[in-house]
N, C-alpha and C positions, 0 to 999 in steps of 0.2 A: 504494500500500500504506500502510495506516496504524502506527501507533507498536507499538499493540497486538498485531495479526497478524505484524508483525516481529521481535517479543519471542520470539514462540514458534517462529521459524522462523529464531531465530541459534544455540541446540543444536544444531540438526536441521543446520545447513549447516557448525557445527563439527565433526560428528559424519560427514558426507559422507553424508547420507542424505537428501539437499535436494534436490528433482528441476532440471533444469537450467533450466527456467522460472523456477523460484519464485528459483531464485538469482539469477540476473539483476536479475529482480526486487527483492529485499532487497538486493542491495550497490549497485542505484539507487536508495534508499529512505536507504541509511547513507550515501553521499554528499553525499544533502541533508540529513540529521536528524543533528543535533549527540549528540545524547542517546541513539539507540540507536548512533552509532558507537561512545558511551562503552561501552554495552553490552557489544559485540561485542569491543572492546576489553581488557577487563576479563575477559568468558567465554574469551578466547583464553589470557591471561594466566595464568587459573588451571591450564587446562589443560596448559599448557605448564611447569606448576608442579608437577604432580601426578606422582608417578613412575607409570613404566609397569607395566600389569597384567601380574600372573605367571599365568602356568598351571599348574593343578596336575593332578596326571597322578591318573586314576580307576584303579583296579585292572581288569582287563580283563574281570572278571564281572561290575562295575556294572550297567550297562543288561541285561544279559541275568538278574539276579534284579530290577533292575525290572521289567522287561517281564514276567517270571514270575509276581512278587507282584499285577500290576494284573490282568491278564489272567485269572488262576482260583486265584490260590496262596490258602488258606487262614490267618485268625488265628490262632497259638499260643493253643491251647485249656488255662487249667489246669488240674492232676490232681486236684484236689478239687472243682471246679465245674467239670466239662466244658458244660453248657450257656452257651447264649448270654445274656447280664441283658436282659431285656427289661421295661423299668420298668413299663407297662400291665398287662402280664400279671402283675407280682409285685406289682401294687398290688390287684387281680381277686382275685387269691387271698387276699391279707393281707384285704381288708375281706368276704371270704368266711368265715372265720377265726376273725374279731371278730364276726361276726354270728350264727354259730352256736356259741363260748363262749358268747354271751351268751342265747342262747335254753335249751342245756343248764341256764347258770347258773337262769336266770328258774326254769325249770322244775324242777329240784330244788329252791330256796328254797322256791318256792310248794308242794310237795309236802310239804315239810318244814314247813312253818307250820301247812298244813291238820292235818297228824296231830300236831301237839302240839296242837292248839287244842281236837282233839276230834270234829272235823268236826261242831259243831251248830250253830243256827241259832241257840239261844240265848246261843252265846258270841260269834254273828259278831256280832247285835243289844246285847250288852254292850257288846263291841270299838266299834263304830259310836257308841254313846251318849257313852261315856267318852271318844272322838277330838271329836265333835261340840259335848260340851255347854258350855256357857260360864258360868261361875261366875257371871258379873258379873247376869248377868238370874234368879239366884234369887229374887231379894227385891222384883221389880219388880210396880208398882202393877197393878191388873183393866184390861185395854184396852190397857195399852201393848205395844209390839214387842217387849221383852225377854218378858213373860207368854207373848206370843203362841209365842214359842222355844221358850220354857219346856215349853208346853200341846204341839205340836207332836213333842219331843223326847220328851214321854212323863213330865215333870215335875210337873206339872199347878200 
């Protein structure tokens, strides 16, 4: 048996849970190795040092409402939110939510733009000009880019 294997099988034999093989084994192992006798030594010692476990006494309905609660008993339901939270589903809904504020909103704005605007074509082509046009290319030279905007946008 090596140093290693024997480290972890001096609990197990202070503990009396060492099968009688392996013990044999290990206190033939600790009579020749200086270093886990220290071991064994030392795990005995604390042991021997630790006061003994107390028992504490369960009520006698313990196990019979655990077994109840695993077995089918149900979670305390609040009285304001008796359903269950199920984050996917209340994620489903909220960007459900958000997608149709935002469609109603769209859709009354744009209803509301069109009828103050007039609904004509001649205000949408004013509207478009005046987002469009660029100051800077008024004054520019016959042939250049700026003209070409110019001619283009209805400038001439």
């Amino acid at each position: 048996m090596n140093c290693k294997k024997a480290k972890r099988f001096i609990s197990l034999c202070l503990d009396s849970e060492l099968a009688e093989k392996d013990r044999e084994e290990l206190s033939e192992h600790i009579r020749s190795c200086p270093e886990c006798r220290g071991e064994m030594e030392f795990m005995s010692q604390v042991l021997r040092e630790l006061p003994a476990p107390q028992e504490l006494a369960s009520s006698p309905y313990f196990f019979s409402k655990v077994k109840a609660g695993i077995s089918g008993g149900r979670r305390p339901q609040f009285f304001l939110f008796p359903f269950r939270f199920k984050p996917a589903l209340f994620s489903a809904g909220l960007l459900f939510i958000i997608i149709a504020t935002s469609l109603f909103a769209g859709i009354f704005l744009g209803s509301n733009y069109l009828t103050q605007a007039g609904n004509s074509e001649q205000y949408a082509s004013e509207e478009a000009g005046a987002l469009f046009s660029l100051g800077v290319f008024e004054n520019s030279p016959d042939g250049s880019l700026g003209n070409f905007h110019s001619e283009l946008m209805g400038g001439g």
